[in-house]
C-alpha positions in Angstrom: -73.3 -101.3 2.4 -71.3 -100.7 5.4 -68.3 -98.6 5.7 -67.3 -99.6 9.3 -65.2 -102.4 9.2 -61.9 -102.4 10.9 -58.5 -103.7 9.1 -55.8 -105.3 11.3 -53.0 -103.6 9.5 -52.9 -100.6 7.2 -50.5 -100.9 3.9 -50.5 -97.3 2.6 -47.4 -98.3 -0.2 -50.7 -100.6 -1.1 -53.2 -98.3 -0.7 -51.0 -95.3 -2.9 -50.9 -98.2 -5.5 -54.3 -98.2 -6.1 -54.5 -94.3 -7.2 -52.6 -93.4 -10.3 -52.2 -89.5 -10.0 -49.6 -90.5 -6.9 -47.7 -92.0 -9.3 -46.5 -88.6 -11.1 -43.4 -87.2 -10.6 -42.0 -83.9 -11.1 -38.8 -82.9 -12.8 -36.3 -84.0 -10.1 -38.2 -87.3 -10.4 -39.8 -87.2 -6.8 -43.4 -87.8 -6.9 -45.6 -85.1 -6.2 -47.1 -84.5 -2.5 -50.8 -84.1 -3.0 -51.0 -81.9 0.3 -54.7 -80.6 -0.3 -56.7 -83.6 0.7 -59.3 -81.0 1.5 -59.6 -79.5 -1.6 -60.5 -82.9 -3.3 -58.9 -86.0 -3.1 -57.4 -87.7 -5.6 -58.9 -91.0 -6.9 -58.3 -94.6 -7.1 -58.3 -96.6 -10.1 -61.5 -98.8 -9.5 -64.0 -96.0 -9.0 -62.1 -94.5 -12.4 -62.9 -98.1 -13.9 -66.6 -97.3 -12.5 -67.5 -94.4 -14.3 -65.3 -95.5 -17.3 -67.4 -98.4 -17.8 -70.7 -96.7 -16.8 -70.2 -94.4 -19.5 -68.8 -97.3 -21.9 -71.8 -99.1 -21.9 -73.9 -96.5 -23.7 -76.1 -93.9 -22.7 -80.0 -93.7 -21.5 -82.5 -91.9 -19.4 -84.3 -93.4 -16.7 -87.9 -95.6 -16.7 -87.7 -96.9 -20.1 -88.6 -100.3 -21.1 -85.4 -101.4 -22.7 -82.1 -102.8 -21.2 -80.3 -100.2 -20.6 -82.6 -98.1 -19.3 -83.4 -100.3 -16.7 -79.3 -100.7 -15.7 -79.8 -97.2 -15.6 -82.1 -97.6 -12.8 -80.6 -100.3 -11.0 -77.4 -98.1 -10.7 -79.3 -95.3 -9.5 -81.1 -97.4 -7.0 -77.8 -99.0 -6.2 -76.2 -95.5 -5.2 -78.9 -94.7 -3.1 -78.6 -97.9 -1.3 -75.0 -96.9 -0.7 -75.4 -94.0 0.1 -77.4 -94.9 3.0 -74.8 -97.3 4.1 -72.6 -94.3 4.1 -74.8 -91.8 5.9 -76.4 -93.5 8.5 -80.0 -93.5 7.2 -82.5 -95.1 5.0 -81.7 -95.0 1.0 -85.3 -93.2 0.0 -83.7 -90.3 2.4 -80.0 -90.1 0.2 -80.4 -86.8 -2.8 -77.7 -86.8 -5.4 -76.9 -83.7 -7.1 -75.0 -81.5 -8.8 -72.5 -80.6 -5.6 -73.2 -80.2 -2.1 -73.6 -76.4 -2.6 -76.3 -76.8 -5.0 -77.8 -79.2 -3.3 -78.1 -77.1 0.1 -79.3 -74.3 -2.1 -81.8 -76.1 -3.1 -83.2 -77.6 0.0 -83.0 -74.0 1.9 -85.0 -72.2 -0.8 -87.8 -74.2 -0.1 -86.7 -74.2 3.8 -87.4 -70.8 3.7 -91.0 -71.0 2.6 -91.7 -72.5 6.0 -90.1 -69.6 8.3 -92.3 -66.2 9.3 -91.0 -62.8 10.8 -89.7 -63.4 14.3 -88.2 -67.0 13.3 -84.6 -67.0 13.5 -81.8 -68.8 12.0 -78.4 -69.9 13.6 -75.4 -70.2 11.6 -71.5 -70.8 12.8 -68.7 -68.5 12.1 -66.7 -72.3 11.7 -68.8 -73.3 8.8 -67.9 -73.5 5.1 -70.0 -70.5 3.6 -71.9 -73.2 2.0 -73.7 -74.1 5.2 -73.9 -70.4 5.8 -75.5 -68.8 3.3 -78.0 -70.6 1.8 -79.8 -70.5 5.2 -79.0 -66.5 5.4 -80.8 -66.2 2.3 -83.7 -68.3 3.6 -83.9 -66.2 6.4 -83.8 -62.9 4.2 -86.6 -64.1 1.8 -88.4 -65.2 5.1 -88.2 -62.0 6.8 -86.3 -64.1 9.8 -83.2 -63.2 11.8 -80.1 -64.9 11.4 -78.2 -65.6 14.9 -74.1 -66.0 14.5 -72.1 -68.9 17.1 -68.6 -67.5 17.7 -65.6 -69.3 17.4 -62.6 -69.4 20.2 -59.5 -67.1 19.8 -57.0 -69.6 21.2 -57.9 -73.0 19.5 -60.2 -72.0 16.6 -63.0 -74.5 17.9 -66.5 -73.2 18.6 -67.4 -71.4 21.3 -70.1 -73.6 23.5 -71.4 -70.4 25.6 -71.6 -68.8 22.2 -73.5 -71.5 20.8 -76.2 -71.7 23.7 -76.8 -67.9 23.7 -78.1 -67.8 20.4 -80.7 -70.6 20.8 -84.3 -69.7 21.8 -87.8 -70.5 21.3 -87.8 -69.2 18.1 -84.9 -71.0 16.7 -86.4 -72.7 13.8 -82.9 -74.0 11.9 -79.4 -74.4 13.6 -76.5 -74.9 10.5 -73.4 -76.9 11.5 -69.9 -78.3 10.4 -69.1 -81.7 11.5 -65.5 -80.8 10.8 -63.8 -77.4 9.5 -62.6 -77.6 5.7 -60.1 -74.7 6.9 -58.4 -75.4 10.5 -59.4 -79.0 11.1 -61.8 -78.6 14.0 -63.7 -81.4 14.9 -66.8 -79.7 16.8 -68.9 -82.0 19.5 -72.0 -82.5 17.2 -73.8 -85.1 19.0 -74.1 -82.4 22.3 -74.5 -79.8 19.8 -77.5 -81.1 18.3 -79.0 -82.0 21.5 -79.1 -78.8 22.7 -80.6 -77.9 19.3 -83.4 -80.3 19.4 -84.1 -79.4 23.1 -85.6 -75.6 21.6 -87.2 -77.6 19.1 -85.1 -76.7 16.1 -84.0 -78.6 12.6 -80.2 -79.4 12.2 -78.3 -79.2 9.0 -74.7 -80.5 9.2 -71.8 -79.5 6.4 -70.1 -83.2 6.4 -67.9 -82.2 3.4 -64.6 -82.5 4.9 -65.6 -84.3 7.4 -66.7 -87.3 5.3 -62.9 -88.2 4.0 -62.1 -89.0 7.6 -64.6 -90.4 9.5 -67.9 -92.3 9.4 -70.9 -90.5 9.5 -74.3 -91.7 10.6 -77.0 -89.0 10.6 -80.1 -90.8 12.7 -77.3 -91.8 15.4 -76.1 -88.5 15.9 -80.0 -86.7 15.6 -79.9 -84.3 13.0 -82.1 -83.9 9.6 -79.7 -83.5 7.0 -76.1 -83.7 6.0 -74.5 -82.6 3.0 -71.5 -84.9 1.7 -69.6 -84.3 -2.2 -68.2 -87.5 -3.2 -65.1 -86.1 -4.6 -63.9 -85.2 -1.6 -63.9 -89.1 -0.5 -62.2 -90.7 -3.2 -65.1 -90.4 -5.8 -66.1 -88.0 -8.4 -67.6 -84.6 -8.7 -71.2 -85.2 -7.7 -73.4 -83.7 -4.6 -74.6 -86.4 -1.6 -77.2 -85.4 1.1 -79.0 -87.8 3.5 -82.2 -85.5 4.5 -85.0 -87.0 6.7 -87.9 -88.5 5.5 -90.2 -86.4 6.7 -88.4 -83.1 5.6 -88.1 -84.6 1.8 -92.1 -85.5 2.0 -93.5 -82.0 3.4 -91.4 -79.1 2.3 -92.0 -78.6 -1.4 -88.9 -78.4 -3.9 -88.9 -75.6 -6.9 -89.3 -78.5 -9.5 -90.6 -79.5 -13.3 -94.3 -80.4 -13.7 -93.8 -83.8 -15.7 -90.9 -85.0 -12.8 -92.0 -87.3 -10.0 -93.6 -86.2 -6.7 -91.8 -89.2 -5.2 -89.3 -88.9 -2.3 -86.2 -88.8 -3.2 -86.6 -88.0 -6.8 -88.6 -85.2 -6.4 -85.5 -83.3 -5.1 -83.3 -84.6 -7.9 -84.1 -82.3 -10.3 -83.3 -83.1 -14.3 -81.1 -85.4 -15.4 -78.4 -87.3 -12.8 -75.2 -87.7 -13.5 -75.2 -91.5 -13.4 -71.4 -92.8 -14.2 -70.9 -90.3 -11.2 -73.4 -92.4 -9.2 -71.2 -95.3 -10.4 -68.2 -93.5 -9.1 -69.9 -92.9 -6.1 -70.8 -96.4 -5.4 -67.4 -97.6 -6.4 -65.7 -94.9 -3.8 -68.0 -96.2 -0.9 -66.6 -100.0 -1.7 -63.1 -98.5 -1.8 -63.3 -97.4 1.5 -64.6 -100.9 3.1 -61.6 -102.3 0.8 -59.1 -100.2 3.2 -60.9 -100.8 6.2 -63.3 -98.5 6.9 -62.8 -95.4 9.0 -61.9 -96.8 12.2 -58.1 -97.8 9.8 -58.2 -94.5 7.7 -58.3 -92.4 11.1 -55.5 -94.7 13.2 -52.9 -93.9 10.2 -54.3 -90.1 9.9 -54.0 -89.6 13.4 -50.3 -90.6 13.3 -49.7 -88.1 10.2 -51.7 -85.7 11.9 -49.1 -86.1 15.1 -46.1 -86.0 13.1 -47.1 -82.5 11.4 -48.1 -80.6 14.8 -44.5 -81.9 16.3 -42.9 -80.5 13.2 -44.5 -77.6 12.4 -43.6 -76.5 16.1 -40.1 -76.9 15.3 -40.0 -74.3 12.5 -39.3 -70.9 13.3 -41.4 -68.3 12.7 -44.3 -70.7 11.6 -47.9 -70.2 12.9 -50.6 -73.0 13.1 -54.3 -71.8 13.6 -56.0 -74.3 15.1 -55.8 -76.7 18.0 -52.1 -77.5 17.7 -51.5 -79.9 20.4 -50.6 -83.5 19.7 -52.8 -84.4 23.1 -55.8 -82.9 21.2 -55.4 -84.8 17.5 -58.6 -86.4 18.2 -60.3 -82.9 17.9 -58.9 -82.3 14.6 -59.0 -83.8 11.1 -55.2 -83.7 9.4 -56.1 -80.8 7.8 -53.7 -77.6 9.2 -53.9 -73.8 8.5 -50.8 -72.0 8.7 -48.8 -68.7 8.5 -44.8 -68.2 8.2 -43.6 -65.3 9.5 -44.9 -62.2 7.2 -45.0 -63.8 3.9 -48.2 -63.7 2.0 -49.7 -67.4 2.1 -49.6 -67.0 -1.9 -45.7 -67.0 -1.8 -45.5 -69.8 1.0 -48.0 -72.0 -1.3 -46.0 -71.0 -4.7 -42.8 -71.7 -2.6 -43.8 -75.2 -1.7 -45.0 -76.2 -5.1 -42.1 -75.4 -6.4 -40.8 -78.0 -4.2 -43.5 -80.4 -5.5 -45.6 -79.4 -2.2 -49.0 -78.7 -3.3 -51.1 -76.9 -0.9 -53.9 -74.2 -1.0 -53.6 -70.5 0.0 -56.5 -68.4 0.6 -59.9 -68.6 2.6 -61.2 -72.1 1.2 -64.5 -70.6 1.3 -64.6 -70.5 5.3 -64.7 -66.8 4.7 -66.0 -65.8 8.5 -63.5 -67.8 10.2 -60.4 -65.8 8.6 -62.9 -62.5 9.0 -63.3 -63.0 12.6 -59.0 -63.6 13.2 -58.6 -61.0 11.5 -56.6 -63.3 8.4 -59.2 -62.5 5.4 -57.6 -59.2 4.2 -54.1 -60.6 4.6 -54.5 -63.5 2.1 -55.6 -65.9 4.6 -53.5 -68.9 5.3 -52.0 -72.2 3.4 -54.1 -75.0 3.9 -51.9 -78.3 4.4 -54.1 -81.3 4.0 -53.6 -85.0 4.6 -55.7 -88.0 4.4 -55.2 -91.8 4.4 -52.8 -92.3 1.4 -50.3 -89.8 2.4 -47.0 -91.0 4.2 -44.4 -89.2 6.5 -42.2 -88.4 3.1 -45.3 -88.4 0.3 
């Protein structure tokens, strides 16, 4: 199943149709603005229908030699199959899990059973702590250093010199965002990884946020694995990784006795969560419905250039992060900010008052606000858009 297709034209009073929470309004009767995209999106009514019905048509475990057992297993083969589709590698390499953090957990716990004293880690002060520290604890169990990449003061995108001092001959793991879940940065991933594979070391990309926005193919861009949580795109809560073959089949998972030695399933530990597959699988068909990426990125890109022209009209407000509209393609519509001295609690409470609904805090990007010196002041507001979202909603 692919997610690439292009749409001639993009109806977003269609599109916002199709998802019932943008329906609600608040007391003044305006509908709500759903302005943290990043946080989780909301969802539309057919991947609702999907887990509905999943869970509607009665319950079973997997392998058993009754009906619905066996829709059981063609739903779960199914996911993986899409899953695939939407990561950009073969379905036997797609894990489903709890959520991308558990998921990462899991896979570096046993990551760290192949690293020795001297080894060394590198992780990003961009990243999502949950592409951060599972590897540092790797690397602690493992006796192996952990190496930090630095991030730019001016634009809040990584910086490259940074990133090439830390790699050596002993780099055995290099940890990666595709796209920041706090400032929007889009990072050059495809050159990063290069340079990564060139000293011999694996690549783990965060494509959380990134995954709402753009397509992701993990064998075209060169790196073993790539964490994704469904309902960030439209889906529900449920972890998605694509992890190469070869990684699956020779590091060994902390796992039951009675549960398969098979790749994928031997990483998918207990009992799945399968009206989330369903969702899952229903949320990948969504997005081919709209037109793939290449649509969902033209109409962010123009929300995305409408904010950064606003937000530079409004005195005393901040934007951390690449803020100029030349640059949007570096960026996902996703916008830290600061006004004037107000705590980024009051700003957030001030705008949902408003029926504004943003986030306020570190978002779990904990070094990024650390190394600008944000984390002890409460951070910033997060204002996030995606594909559904319009000029006024």
């Amino acid at each position: 199943m692919t997610i690439r297709q292009t749409a001639t034209t993009f109806d977003v009073t269609a599109v916002r149709a199709r998802f019932p929470a943008l329906a609600r309004v608040g007391a003044d009767g305006r509908p709500f603005v759903w302005a943290d995209a990043p946080g989780g999106s909301q969802t539309p009514e057919s991947v609702i229908d999907a887990v509905a019905n999943r869970m509607a048509a009665g319950a079973s475990n997997t392998h058993g030699v009754f009906p619905l057992s066996e829709e059981i297993d063609d739903v779960i083969a199914e996911a993986h199959r899409a899953g695939a589709g939407f990561l950009g590698c073969d379905p036997d390499e797609v894990v489903f899990g709890q959520n991308a953090t558990s998921l990462l957990l899991h896979l570096s716990r046993s990551f760290s059973r192949t690293l020795e004293p001297g080894d060394e880690v590198v992780v990003t002060r961009l990243d999502h702590d949950a592409n951060v520290r599972p590897w540092i604890l790797a690397a602690r169990d493992a006796g192996a250093a952990v190496r930090w990449v630095d991030v730019r003061d001016d634009d809040v995108t990584l910086d490259l010199e940074s990133f090439e001092r830390q790699l050596s001959e002993r780099t055995r793991l290099v940890a990666l965002t595709l796209a920041s879940n706090a400032v929007g940065t889009i990072p050059p991933a495809t050159e990063l990884v290069r340079r990564a594979k060139a000293v011999g070391a694996l690549v783990a990309l965060d494509g959380v946020h990134f995954a709402q926005h753009r397509a992701i193919d993990l064998h075209a861009i060169g790196a073993d694995m790539v964490a994704t949580s469904p309902y960030k795109f439209f889906g529900p809560h449920l972890g998605m990784m694509a992890v190469r073959r070869e990684l699956l089949a020779s590091w060994e998972p902390y796992k039951l006795r009675p549960a398969s030695d098979a790749v994928p399933d031997r990483w998918e530990t207990g009992t799945q969560s399968h009206e989330s597959m369903a969702g899952t699988i229903a949320a990948i068909r969504y997005i081919v419905s709209v037109g793939g990426f290449e649509a969902i990125a033209a109409h962010e890109r123009m929300l995305a250039i409408r904010f950064l022209e606003g937000i530079a009209r409004i005195p005393g407000a901040r934007l951390i992060g690449i803020g100029h509209p030349d640059r949007v393609d570096e960026r996902t519509p996703t916008f830290a900010i600061r006004v004037g001295s107000q705590h980024p609690k009051e700003t957030s409470a001030a705008l949902a008052r408003r029926g504004i609904f943003t986030w306020d805090g570190h978002y779990y990007a904990i070094e990024v606000f650390d190394r600008l010196g944000l984390l002890d002041t409460g951070g910033a507001v997060r204002v996030g858009f995606c594909h559904y979202h319009t000029c006024a909603s």
